[in-house]
Each structure stands twice: as C-alpha cells, then as structure tokens.
N, C-alpha and C positions, 0 to 999 in steps of 0.2 A: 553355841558360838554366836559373836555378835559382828554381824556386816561394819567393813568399817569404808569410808571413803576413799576411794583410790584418786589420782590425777584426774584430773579433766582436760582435757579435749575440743576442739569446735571443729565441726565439717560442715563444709558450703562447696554448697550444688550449683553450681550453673550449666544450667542445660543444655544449650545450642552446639551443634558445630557445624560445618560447614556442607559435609553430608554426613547420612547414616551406614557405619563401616558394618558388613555383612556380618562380620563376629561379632558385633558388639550388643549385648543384653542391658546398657544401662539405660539410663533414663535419660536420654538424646533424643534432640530432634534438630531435624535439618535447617537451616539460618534462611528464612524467608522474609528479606527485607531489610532493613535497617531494626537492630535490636532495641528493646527496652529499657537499654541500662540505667539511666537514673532513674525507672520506677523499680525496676527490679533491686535494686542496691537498696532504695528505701521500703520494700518490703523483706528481703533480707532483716534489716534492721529493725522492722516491726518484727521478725517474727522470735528473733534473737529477745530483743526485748519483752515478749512473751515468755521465754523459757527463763526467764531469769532467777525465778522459784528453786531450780536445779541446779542452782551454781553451789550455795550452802557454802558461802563465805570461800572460797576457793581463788583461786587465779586459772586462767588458761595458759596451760604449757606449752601446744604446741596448735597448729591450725593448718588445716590442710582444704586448697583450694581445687577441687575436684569438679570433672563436667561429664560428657560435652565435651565444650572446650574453654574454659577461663579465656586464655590469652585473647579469643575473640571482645574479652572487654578492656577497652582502656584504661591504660594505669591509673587515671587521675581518679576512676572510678573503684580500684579496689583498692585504692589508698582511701577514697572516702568511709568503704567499709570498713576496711581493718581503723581507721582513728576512732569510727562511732562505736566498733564491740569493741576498742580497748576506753572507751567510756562508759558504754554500761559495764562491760568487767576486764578488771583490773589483768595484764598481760605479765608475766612474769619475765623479768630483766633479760634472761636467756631464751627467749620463745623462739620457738624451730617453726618458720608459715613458710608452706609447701604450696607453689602453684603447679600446677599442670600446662604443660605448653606443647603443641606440635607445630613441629617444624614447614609446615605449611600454609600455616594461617599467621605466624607470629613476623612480624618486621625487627627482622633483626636488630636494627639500630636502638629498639623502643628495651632489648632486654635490661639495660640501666634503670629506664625508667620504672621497670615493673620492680626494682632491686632499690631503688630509691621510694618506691609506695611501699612500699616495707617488708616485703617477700625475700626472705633467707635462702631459699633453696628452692630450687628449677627441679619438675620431674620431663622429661622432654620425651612425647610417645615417639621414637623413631621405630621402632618393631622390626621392621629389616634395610638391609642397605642393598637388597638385590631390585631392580626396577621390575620384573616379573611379579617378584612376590608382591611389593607393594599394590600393583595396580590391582591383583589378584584380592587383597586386601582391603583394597578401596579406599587405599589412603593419597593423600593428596599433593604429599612430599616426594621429592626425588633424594638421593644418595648424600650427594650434594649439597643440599640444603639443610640435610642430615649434619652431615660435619658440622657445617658453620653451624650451626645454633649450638653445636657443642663446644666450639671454640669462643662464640660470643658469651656464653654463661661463664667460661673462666674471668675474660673479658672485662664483664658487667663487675666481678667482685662479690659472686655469690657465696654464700660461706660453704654451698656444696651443692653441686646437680647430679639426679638419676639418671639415667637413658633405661628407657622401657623396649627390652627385644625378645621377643619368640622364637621358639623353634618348633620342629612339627608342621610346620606351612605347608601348604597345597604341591604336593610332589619335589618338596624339597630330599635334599641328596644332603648326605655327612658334609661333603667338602661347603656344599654352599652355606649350611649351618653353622661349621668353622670358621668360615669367611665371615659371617657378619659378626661372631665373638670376637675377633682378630681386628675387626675394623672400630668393631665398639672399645674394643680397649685400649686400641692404641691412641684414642682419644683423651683418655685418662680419665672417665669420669671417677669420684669418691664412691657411686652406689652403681649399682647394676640391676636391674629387676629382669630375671632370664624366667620367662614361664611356658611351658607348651599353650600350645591355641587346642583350647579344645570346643568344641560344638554344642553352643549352647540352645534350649529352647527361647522360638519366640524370634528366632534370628534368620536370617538369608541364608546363611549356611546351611542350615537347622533343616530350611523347607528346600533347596539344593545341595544335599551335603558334595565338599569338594573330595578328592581323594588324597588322601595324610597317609602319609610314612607308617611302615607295619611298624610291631611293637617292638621286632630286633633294629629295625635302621632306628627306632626311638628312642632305643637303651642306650644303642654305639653313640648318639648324639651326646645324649644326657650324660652318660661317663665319662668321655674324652673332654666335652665342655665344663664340668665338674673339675678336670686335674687342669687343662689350664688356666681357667680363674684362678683355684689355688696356687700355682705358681707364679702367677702376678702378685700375687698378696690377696687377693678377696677371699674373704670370709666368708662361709654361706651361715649366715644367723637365723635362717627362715626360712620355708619350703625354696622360695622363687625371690630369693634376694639377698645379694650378695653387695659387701662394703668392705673400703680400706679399715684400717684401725680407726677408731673413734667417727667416723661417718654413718652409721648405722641410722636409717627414718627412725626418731622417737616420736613422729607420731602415729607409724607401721606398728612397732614397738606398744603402745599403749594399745590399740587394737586387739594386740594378739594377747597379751596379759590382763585381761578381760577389766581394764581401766575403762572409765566412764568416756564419754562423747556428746557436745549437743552436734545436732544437727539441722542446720538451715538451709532453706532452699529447696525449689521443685522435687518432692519424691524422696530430700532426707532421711536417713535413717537416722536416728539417735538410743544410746542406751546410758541410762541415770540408774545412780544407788540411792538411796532412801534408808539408812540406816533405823529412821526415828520408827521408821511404817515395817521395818524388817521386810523390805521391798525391794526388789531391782523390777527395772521397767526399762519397755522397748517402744520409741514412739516412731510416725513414719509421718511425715508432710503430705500434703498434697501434694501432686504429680503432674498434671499438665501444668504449661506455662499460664494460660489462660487464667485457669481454674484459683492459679495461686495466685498470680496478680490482684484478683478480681476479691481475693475472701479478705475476710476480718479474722478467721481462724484460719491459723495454716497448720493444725496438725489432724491427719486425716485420721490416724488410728493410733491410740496407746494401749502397748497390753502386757501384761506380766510376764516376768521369766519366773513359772512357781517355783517353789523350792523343790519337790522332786526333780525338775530338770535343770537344777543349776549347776550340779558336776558336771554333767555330760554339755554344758554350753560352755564354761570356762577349760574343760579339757578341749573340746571340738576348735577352739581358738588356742589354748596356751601349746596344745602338743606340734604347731606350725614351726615354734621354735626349737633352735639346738641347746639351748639353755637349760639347766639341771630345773625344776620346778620343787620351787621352797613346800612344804607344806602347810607354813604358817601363812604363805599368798593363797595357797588354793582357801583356806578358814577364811580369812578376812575378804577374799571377794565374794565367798558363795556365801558367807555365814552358818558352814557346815565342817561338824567337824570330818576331819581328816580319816577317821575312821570308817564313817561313811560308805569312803569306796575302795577296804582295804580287801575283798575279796575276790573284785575287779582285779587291782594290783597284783595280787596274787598269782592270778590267774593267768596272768600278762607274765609275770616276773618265771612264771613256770615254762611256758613258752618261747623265753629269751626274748620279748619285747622292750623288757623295760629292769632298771636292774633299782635297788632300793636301799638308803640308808634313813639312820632316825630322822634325819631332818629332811630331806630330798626325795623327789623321783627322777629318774634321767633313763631317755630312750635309748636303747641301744641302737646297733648302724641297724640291723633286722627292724627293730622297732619303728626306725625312720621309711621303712620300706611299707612297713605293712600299718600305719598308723589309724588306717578303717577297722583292722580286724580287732585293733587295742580298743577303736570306741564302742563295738558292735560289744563288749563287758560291758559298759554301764549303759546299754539302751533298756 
C-alpha cells in the first residue's frame, strides 16, 4: 500500500495566560509583563516559513489558534499572522481558524475585531458557571462574564463558537453538573466540548490531588448529560464533543482521522506524511518562550511514526470518533494494508466491540465503552 496525502492543517501555540490553571498540563506560562507580540508573531512566521518543505503543493483547510491564551494578543496582531501564512501558503476559500478565548482576559467589545482579523470561529474556555468551582479551578472568570462572551461571539458574526465545560470538578454533585449543561445550552452555542477533569501529571492537582466525584455520581453525570444534549439536538461525534447539524470543529476532525498538521509556536506539535520517503513524521518546537524567541531553528525534535506502529497511532486517534471507519482511509493514511489488523478486528468483532462489513469498521455502544481494551489487540 502506498501513503497517500491527506488535508493539512496549521496549529499555533501561544503560550501565555494570565495565570497557570492547576489542571492544566500544557505549555503555559504565566503573563509577566507586557508580552512579545510583534516578535513572537514574527518568529511564528519564521518558523511557518521553515516548514514549508511539508506543505507538498496543498492548501491549509483549517487553523486552529491554541495557548495559553491567544485572546491575550491583539487582533491587529493575529490578523498579521494569519495574512503572512496565507502568503506563504495558499488558504482554501472555505477555511475554518479557530481561536481560543477566555472569558476573563478577552474585552468584550474587541470580539468583532478578532472576527474582522480573520478568525471564523470562537472556542471560549468557560469550564464551569458555578463561582466555587471556578475559583477551585483557578480560572479567572466569573458566571457572568461567562454568558457575555457567549452572547458577544453571536454578536461579533462568528460563523460558529464552542464553549469548553467539565464535569467531575472538585466535590461537584449531579445537580450542580446539570446546572452548568442547562446554562451552557441555553446559550445556544453550535459546539459543545463536555469532558471530565481528569489529573494530569506535572500539574497542582497532580502534586495536591482535589477530591472528584466516585465513579457511580461520574456515570449518573455522564448518562443524564449525554440524553439532554441529545435532546437539544447535539450530536456527540467524538469522545468529549458534541455539535448542532453541520457545526462539527473540522479542524478537531482532521486530528482524529489521522490528517496531517503543521505546527508553530512554543512547544508545537506537528505531524507530516511524506508519501515520496514512505514516511509519516512527528515534529515538536521548542518550548520555552525564551528559548524560541531567541533560535534560528525552532524545531526541537523530529521523529518517526515507524510503520509497525502506525495502526495502533491512527486507531488510538480515529476510534475518538462515532464515525463508521472506511478501510480504504485506514490504507491511505498508514500505508498498510487493511489486512494488517484483521486479527485484532477479529478479536474485537468476537467480543462485541466492533461490528464489520467489506468496506468499514464501526464501534459498537460496548465498543465505545471499552475503546482501551479494543487498542490493547494491536499493542
């Protein structure tokens, strides 16, 4: 089988926010000062400009504005960036660019302008609407401010915004968990992103852990919250995210269906196919702000996805979704045939995980349950 080119992608890191939230594992760091924005935008753009080897005549579809916190930089500033990467490459007429905003740092009035610098769609962290949980969370925003930024993004004329909310919080109760589903949707956003908080290493939590809800009050959450997004209309297309009809993140979407990505900015991930080389590659930037300011090369590490593990890294991404899985997508992104992992399947398909026609695989609702024990076949 021969690797063929899937979509591309662009992800950009900016790293700052205003403080460092106690769950948070990314690549954040606390805003000391006045930022670097116009050198950071132009090393952005060097480093864009670097990768450009990896584009192989393509367009970018979608681009996603990830931190930190973005909305901490001025629109005039990521209108500079998105005009210079659609000058080194070419943007495709219908491009989906996701910023990320919390409702604590963003000035309301300014969401036009980030919608006028050319940003389609708002993802807005509000995580919960109870003032307890938030401060517990060490977010910056109150209830209130919550809303407004959900009603300014209709506002602004975004072609679509998320709201990011958790459940599982720090001695949260069914009903307060209800509550903030009830509040999040009566806002109307098009996307939902609902995911438990879970305790990462490396993190405040991690080294304090809080005390969370057992795994029966975690079900009762998860189930009941499951039938009423459904009965609003949200579709759950993905473990921890849910949309109206045609709303769905296409560039969450390209993610999970193991599509390409560059990635710029502090700590980057990126993953490119290489058809000609029979090659998929994983590359990762530099990580502090400093460190990447400061270089001429901003890629700290590139390294191969070899081919024995490239089922089990396109399944560990594609099986997020509810989507039937083609088997001519799994050949074309791993460059393997399909037969490969039909023993796996098998073996899945005998246990009622995963159920099989000639052309497809699709998880069953078990399957959806238990989606480690379907990977722990092709480890």
């Amino acid at each position: 089988m021969t690797l063929q080119l899937p979509p591309l992608s662009l992800y950009v890191h900016i790293p700052w926010c205003v403080q460092k939230c106690p769950y948070c594992d990314f690549n954040s760091h606390g805003q000391n000062g006045e930022l670097p924005q116009q050198e950071y935008v132009d090393a952005l753009l060097a480093d864009l400009q670097a990768d450009l080897g990896y584009v192989q005549g393509r367009k970018i579809h979608t681009i996603f504005i990830g931190g930190g916190t973005p909305s901490l930089f001025d629109a005039s500033q990521i209108q500079r960036f998105l005009e210079g990467a659609n000058t080194l490459i070419p943007f495709e007429d219908d491009i989906e660019i996701t910023m990320e905003a919390n409702p604590g740092t963003l000035e309301h009035d300014d969401f036009s302008a980030y919608r006028a610098a050319g940003v389609t769609r708002l993802s807005i962290g509000v995580q919960s609407f109870s003032k307890e949980k938030l401060n517990l969370l060490g977010r910056i925003h109150n209830e209130d401010e919550a809303k407004v930024a959900a009603q300014k993004a209709k506002q602004a004329d975004y072609l679509s915004f998320n709201l990011d909310l958790m459940h599982g919080l720090p001695n949260q109760s069914f009903a307060e968990a209800m509550h903030d589903i009830d509040t999040a949707t009566a806002l109307a956003p098009p996307h939902l992103s609902w995911y438990q908080l879970t305790i990462e290493p490396n993190t405040l939590f991690h080294s304090k852990p809080p005390q969370l809800p057992d795994d029966e009050n975690l079900w009762q959450i998860y189930e009941q919250g499951q039938k009423k997004l459904a009965a609003l209309g949200y579709e759950q297309y993905e473990i921890s995210a849910y949309a109206k009809p045609g709303y769905q993140c296409r560039h969450n979407l390209n993610y999970w269906q193991f599509g390409d990505y560059l990635g710029v900015g502090c700590g980057a991930h990126g993953k490119i196919t290489l058809p000609e080389q029979n090659r998929i590659i994983r590359t990762v930037k530099i990580k502090h702000p400093k460190g990447y300011l400061a270089a001429s090369n901003y890629t700290f590490e590139t390294s191969d996805v070899i081919e024995e593990d490239r089922p089990l890294e396109y399944l560990m991404n594609r099986l997020r979704l509810m989507t039937p899985i083609a088997k001519t997508e799994f050949e074309q992104r791993t460059g393997q045939s399909a037969e490969i992992v039909k023993l796996g399947m098998k073996k899945s398909i005998d246990r009622g995980l995963l159920t099989e026609t000639d052309t497809h695989w699709q998880l069953t609702p078990k399957g959806h349950m238990f989606v480690n024990d379907l990977l722990s076949q092709f480890i």
